[in-house]
Backbone bond lengths (Angstrom), bond angles and torsions (degrees), N, CA, C in turn:
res aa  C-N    CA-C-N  psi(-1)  N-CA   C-N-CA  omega(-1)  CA-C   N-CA-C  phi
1 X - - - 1.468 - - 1.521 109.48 -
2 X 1.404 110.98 122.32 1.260 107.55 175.89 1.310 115.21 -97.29
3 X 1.880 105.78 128.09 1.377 111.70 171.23 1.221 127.14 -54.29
4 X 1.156 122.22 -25.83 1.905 103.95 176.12 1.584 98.57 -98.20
5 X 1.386 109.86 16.08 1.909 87.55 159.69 1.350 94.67 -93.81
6 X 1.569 124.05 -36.52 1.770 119.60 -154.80 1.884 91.31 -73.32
7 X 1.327 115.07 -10.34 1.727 110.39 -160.29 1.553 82.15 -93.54
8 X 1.188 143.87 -11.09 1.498 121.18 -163.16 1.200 98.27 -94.66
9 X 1.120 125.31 -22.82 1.678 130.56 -169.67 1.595 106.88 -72.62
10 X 1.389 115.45 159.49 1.666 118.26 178.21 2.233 93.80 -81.27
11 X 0.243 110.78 8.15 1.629 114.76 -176.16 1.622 119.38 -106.63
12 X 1.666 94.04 -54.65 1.224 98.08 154.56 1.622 119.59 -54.14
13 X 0.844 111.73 -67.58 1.526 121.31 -158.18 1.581 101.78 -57.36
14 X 1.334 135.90 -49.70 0.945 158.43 -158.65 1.748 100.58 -64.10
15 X 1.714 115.41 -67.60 1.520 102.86 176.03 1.496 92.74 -81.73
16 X 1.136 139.83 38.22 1.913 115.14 146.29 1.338 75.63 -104.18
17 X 1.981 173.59 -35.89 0.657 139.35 -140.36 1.691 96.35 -87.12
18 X 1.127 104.66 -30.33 1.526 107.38 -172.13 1.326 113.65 -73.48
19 X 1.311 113.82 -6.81 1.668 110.33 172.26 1.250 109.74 -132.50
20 X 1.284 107.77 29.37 1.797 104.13 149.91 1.632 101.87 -115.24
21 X 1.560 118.77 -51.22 1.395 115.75 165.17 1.999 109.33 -26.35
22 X 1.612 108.39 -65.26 1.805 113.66 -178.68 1.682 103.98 -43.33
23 X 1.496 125.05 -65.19 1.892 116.74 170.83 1.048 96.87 -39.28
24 X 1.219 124.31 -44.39 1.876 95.72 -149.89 1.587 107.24 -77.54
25 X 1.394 109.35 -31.04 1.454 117.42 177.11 1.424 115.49 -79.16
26 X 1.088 131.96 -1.04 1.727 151.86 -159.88 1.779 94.34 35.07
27 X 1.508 91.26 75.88 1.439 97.08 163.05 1.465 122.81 -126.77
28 X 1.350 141.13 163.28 1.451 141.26 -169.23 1.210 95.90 -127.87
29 X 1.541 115.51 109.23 1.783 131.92 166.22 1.662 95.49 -81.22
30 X 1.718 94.04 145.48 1.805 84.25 -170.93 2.345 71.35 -122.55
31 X 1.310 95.47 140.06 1.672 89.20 146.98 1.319 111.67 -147.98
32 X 1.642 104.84 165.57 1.743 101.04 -176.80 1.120 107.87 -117.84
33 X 1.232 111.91 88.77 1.552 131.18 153.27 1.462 125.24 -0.29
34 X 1.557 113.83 -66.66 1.260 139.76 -177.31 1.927 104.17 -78.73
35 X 0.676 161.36 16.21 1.361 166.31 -148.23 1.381 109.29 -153.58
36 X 1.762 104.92 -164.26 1.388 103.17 176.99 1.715 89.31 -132.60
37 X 1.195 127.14 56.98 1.544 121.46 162.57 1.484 112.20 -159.51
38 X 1.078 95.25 131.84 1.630 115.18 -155.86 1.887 97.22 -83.62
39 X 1.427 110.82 26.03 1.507 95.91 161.00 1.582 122.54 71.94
40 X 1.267 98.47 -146.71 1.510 100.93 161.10 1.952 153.53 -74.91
41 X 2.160 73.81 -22.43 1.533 104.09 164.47 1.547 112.58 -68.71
42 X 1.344 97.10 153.45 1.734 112.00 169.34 1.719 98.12 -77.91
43 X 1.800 87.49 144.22 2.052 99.89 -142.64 1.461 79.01 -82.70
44 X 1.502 146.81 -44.02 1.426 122.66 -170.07 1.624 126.09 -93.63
45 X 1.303 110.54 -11.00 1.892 86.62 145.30 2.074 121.33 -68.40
46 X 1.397 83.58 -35.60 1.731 96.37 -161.17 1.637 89.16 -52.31
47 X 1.612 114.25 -62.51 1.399 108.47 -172.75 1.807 125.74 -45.88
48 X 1.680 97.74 -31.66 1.735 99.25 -163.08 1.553 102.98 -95.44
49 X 1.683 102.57 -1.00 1.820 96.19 170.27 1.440 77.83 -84.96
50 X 1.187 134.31 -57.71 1.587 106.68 -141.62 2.030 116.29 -70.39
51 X 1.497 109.76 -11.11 0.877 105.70 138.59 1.385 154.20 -37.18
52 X 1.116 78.56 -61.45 2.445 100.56 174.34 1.097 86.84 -49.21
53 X 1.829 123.89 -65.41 1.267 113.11 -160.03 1.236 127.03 -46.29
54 X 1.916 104.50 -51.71 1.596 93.14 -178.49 1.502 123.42 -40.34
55 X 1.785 104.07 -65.88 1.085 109.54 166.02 1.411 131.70 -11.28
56 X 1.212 109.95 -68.17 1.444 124.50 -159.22 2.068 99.52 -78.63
57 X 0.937 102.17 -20.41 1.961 110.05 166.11 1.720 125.25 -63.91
58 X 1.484 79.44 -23.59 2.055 87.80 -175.56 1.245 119.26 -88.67
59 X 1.677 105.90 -12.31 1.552 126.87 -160.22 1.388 109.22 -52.92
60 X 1.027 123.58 99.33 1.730 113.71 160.07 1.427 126.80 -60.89
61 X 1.177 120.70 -27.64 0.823 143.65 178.45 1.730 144.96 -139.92
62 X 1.532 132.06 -174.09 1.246 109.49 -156.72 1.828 105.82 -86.74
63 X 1.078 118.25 94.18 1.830 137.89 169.45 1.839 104.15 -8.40
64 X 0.825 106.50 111.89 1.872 107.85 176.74 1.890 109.48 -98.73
65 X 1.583 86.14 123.86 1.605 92.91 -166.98 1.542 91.92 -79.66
66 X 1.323 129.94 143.38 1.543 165.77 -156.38 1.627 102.43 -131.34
67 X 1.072 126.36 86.37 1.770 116.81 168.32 1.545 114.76 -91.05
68 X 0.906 146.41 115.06 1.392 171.70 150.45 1.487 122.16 -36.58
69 X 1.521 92.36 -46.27 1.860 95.89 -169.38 1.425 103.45 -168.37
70 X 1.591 113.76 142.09 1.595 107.94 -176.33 1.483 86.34 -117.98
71 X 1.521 126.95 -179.16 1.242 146.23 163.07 1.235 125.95 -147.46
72 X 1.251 134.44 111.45 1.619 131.77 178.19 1.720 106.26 -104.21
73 X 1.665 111.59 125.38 1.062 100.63 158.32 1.707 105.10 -149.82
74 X 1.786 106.35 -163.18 1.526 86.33 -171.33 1.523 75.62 -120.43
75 X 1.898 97.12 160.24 1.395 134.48 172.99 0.971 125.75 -108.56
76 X 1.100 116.49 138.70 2.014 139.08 168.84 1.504 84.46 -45.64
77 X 1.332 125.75 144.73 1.194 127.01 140.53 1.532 105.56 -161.38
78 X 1.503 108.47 -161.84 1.600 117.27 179.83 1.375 120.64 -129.49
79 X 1.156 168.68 86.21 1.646 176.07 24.45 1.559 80.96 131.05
80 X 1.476 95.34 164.72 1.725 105.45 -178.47 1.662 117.49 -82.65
81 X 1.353 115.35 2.47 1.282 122.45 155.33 1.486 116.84 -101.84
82 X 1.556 116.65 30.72 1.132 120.23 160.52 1.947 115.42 68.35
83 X 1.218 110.83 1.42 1.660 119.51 168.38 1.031 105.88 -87.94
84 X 1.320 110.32 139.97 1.976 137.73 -179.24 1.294 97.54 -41.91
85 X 1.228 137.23 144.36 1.392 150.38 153.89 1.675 111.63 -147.46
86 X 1.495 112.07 141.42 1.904 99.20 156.31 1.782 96.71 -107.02
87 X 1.344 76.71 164.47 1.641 105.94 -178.07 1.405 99.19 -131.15
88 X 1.876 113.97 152.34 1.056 111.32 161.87 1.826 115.83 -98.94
89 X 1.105 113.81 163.81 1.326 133.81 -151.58 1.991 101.18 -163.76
90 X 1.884 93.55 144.05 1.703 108.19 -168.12 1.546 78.80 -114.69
91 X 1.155 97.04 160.10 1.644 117.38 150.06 1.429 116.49 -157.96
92 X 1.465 134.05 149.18 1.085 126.75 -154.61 1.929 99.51 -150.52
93 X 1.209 109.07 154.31 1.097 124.85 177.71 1.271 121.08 -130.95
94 X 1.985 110.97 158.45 1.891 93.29 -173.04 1.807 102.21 167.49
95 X 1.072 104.81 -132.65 1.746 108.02 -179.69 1.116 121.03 -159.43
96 X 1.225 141.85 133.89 1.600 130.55 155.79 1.626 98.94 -81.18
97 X 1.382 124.61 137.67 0.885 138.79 167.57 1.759 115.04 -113.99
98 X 1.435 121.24 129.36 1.343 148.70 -143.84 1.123 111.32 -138.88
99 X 1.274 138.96 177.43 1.877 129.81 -156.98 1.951 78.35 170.92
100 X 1.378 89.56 128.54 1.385 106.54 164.22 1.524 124.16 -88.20
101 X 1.339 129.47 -167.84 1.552 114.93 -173.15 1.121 103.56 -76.08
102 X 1.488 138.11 -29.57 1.715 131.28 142.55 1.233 132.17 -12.07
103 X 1.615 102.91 -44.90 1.018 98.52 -154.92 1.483 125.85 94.35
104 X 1.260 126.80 -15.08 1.722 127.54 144.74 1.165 121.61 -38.50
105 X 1.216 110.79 120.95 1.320 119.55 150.50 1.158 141.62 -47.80
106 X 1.779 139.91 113.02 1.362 113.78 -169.78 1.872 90.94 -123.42
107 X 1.058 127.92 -178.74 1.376 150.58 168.82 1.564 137.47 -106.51
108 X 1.310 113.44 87.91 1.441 113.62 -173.69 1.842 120.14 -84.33
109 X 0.696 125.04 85.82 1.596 139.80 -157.87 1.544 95.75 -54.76
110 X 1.917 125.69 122.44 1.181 125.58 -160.09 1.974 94.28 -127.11
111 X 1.195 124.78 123.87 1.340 121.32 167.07 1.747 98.88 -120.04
112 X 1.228 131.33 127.89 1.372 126.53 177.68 1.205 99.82 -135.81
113 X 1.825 102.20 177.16 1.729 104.33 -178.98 1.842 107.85 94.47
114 X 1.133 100.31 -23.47 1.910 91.08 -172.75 1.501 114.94 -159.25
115 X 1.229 127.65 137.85 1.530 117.55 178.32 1.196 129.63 -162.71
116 X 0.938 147.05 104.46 1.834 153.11 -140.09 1.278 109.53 -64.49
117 X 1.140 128.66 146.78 1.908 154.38 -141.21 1.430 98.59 -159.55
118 X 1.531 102.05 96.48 1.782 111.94 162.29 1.319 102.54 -47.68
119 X 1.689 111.71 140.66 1.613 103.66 168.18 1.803 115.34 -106.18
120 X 1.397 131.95 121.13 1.319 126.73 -160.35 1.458 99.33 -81.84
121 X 1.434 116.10 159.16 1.260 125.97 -162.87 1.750 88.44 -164.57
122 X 1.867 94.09 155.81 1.123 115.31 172.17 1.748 120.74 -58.07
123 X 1.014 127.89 131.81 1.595 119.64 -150.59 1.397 84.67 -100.63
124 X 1.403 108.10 111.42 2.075 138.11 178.99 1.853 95.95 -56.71
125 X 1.524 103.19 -44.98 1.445 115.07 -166.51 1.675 128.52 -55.18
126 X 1.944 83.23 -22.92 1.751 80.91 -168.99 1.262 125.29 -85.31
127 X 1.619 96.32 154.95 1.556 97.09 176.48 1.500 129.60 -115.23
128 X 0.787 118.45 -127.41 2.380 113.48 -165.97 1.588 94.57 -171.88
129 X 1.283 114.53 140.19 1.195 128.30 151.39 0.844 119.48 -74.89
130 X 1.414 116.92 107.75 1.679 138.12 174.10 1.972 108.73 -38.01
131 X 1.784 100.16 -45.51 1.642 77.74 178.35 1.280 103.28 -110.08
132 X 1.503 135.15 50.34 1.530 128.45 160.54 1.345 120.61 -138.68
133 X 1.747 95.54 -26.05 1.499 110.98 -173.18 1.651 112.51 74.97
134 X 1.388 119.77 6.29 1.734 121.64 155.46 1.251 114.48 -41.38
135 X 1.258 123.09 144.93 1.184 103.59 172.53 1.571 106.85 -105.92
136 X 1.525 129.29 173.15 1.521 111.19 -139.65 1.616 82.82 -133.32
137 X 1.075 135.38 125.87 1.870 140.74 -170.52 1.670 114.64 72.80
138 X 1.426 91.09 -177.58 1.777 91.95 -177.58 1.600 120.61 -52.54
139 X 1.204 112.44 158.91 1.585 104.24 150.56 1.368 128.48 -72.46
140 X 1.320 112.33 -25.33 1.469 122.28 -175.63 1.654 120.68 -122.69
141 X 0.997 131.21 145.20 1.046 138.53 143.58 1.528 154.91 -136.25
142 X 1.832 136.28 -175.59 1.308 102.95 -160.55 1.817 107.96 -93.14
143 X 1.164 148.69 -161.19 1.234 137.56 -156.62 1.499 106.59 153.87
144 X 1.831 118.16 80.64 1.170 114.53 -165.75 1.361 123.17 74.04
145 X 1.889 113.30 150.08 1.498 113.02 -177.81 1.282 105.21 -108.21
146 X 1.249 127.68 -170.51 1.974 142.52 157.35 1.202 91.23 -122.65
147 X 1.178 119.68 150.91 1.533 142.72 147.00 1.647 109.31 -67.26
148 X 1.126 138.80 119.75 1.246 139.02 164.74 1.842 125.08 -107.84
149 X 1.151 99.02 120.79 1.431 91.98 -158.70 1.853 112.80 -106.14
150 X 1.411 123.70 115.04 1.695 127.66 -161.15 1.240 112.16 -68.39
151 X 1.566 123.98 -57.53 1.029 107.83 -165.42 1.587 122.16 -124.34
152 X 1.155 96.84 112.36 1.830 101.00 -162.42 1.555 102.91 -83.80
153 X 0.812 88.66 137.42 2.207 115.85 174.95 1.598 115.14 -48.72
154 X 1.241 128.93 102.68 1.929 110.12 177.74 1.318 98.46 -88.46
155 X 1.584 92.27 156.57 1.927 103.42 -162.77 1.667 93.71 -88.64
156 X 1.340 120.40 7.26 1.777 95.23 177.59 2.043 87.97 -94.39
157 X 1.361 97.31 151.37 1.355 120.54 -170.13 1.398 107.10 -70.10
158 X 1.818 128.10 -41.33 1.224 118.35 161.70 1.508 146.09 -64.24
159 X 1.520 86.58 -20.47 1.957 104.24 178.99 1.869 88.44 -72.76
160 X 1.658 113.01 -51.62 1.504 106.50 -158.16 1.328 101.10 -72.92
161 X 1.298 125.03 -19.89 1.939 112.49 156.81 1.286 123.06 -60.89
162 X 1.399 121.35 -31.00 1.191 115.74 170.57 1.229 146.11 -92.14
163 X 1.970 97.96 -11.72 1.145 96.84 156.89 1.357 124.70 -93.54
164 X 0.928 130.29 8.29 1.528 127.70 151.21 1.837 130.97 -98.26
165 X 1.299 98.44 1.01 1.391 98.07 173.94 1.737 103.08 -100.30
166 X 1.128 125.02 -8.04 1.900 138.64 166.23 1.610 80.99 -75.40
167 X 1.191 123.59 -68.60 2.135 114.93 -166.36 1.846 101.83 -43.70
168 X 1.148 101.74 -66.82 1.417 109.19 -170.25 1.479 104.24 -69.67
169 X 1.003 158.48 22.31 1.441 163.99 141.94 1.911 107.00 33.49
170 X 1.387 104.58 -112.04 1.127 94.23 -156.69 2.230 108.02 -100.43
171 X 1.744 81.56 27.61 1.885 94.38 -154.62 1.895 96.53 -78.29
172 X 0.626 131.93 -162.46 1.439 152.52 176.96 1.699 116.59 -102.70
173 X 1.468 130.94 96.28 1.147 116.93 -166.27 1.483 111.18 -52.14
174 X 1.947 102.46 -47.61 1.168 83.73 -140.24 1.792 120.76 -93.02
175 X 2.030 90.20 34.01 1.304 107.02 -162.26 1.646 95.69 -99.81
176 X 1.597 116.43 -8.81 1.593 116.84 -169.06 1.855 96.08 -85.78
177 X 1.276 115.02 156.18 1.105 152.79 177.18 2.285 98.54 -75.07
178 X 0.978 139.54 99.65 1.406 135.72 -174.66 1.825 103.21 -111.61
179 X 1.236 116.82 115.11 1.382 124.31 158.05 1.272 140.10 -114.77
180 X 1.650 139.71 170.26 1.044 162.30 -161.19 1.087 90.93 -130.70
181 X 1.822 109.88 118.87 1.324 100.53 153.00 1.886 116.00 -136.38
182 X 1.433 115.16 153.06 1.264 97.80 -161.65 1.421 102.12 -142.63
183 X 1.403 117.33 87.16 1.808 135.47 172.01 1.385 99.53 -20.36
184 X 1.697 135.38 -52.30 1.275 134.40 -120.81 1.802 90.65 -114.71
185 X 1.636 120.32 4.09 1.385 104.20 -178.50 1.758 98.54 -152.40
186 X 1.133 85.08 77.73 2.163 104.61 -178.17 0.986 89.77 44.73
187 X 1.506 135.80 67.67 1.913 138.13 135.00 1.513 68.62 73.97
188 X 1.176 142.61 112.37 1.722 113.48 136.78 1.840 88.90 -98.56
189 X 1.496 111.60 150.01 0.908 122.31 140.66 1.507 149.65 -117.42
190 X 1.209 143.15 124.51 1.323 111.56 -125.48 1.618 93.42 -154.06
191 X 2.090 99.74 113.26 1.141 93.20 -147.17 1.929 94.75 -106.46
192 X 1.282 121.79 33.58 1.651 117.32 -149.84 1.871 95.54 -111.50
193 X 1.358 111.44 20.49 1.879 110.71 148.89 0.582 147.26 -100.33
194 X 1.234 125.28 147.42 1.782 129.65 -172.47 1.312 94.61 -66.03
195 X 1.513 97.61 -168.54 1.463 143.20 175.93 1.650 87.63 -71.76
196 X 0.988 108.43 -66.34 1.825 135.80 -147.90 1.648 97.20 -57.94
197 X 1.804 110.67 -41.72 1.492 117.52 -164.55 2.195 84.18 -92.12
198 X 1.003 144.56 -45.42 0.815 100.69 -147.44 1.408 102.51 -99.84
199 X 1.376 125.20 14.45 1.932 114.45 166.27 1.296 114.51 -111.35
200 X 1.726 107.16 -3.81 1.545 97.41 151.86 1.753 120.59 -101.82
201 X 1.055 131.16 -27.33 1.357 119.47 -163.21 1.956 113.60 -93.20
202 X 0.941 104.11 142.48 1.635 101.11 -176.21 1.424 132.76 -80.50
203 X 1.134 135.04 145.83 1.097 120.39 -153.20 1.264 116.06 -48.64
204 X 1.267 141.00 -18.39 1.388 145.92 -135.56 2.077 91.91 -106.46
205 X 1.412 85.64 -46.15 1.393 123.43 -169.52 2.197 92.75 -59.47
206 X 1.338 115.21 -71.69 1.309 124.53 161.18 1.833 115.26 -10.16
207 X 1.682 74.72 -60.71 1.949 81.25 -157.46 1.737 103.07 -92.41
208 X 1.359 148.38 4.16 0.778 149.27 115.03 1.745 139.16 -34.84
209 X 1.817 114.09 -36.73 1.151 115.47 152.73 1.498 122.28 -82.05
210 X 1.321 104.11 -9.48 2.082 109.73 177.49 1.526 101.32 -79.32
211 X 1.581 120.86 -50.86 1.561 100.78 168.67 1.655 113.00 -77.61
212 X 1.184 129.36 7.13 1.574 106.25 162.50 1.803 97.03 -115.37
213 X 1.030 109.64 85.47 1.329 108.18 161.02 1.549 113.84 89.32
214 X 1.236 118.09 -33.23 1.441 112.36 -168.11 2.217 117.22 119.99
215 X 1.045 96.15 177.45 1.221 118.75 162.16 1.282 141.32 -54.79
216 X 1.102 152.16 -160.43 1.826 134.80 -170.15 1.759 96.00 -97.43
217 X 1.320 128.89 -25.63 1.426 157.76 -168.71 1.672 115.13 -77.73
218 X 1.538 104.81 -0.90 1.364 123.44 177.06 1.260 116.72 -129.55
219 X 1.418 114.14 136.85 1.652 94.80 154.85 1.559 130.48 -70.43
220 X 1.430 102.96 -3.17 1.903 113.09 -177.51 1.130 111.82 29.49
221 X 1.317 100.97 108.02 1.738 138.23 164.11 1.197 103.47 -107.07
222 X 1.596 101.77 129.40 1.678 113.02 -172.57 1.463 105.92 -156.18
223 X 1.506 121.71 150.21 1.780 123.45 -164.18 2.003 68.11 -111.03
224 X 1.718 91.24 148.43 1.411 100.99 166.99 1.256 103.74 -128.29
225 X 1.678 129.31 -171.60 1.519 112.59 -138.93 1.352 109.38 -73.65
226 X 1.152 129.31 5.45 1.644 144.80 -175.98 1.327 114.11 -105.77
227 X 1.296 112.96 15.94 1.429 125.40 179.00 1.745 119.75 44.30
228 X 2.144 98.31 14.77 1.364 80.45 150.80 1.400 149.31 -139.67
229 X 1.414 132.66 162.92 1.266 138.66 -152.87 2.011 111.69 -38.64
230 X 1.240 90.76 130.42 1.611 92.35 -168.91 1.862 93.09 -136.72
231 X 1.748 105.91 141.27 1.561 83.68 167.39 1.851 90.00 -111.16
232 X 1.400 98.27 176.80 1.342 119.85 173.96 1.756 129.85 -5.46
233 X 1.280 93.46 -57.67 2.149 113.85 156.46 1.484 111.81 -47.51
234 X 1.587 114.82 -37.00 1.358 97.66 -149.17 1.257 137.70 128.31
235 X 1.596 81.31 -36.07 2.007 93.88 -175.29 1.148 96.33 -87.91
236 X 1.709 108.88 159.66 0.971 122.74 176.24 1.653 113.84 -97.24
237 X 1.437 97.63 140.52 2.001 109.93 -167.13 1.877 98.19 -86.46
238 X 0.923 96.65 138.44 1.585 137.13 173.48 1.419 99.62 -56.08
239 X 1.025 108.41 142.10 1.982 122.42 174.14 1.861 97.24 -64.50
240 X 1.325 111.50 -25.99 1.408 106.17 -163.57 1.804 102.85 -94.81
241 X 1.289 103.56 -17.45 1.742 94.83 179.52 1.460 90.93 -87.90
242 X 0.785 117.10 -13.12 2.123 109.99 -171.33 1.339 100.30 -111.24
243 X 1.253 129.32 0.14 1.832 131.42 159.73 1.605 91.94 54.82
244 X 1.448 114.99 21.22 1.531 99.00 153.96 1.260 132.85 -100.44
245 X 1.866 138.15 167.46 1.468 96.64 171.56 1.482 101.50 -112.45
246 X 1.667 103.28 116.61 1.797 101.23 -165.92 1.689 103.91 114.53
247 X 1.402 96.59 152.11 1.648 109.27 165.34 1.740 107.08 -87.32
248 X 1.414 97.89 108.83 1.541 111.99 -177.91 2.177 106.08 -76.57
């Protein structure tokens, strides 16, 4: 099993976050391997690395990454003087695909781009020996995750072609699944772009065609502030393309 395939994955990354966060806190994660409970780890990365792993054990050969679906959106975050900022950020989904000495095919399930970070905290729990004053367990412990997000988007249009045409490698663009996604307006997620819309247009640019209609992959029907029917262009749609009678 190769470590920088298991590190690219959100699963991967996620229990190494949990056991570098545990050193740093001088803590001991216990898990049971052999069983069905992932211990101290959170049970669905722990379970879908140990998946990859199987997977990735049968490999005869070199595993061909399969991407499925990309996503660009922007993030809450903080600037290095600690003030609110969003950033944009990709994440992508997909498979390593593997073949045993058969020659079967097996499926290694790939989520990258993002992966959760226990946050350590002063441990509320501990206690002291009444006749020594020791204190009795860790000092620290974990208490809630962060979302951490890898690979952030650059706003010049040729870097963000290229860094996503290195992700998508040798796959078929216009066979991947491309979305918009936007935390700050009921999750929209919004899966109706090309290839074409999402390594040229900017994020801002994205979520502006998702509330008018969508992506090149739609005809986008949208009410504008006059509540009436507009597609994607601008123009306004006819009672007879919308088989209504009236702007509903």
């Amino acid at each position: 099993m190769s470590t920088k395939l298991e590190l690219e994955t959100s699963a991967g990354k996620t229990i190494q976050a949990y056991k570098d966060q545990a050193a740093k806190a001088g803590l001991v994660l216990q898990s049971k391997d052999e069983g069905q409970d992932s211990g101290d780890f959170p049970d669905k990365p722990y379970f879908s690395l140990r998946r990859f792993r199987r997977a990735m054990a049968i490999s005869k050969g070199e595993p061909k990454k399969v991407v499925t679906s990309m996503h660009r959106q922007l993030v809450s975050t903080r600037d290095d003087k600690g003030h609110p900022t969003k950033k944009e950020y990709l994440t992508y989904s997909g498979y390593y695909e593997v073949k045993d000495h058969r020659g079967v095919p097996y499926h290694a399930d790939l989520q990258a781009g993002l992966y959760q970070k226990p946050k350590i905290v002063v441990n509320p729990s501990r206690k002291f020996n009444p006749d020594t004053g020791e204190p009795i367990g860790p000092e620290f412990t974990f208490s809630g995750e962060e979302t951490i997000y890898t690979i952030e988007v650059p706003k010049s249009k040729t870097e963000r072609k290229k860094l996503i045409d290195e992700i998508i490698g040798d796959n078929f663009p216009e066979e991947i699944k491309y979305y918009f996604k936007g935390h700050d307006e009921l999750a929209r997620r919004d899966p109706t772009f090309s290839y074409d819309d999402f390594v040229n247009y900017s994020i801002d640019e994205l979520r502006k065609m998702s509330f008018q209609g969508g992506g090149s992959l739609t005809p986008g029907i949208y009410r504008d502030n006059d509540g009436r029917l507009r597609d994607k262009f601008g123009q306004l749609v006819s009672n007879a393309e919308t088989g209504k009678g009236g702007y509903q």
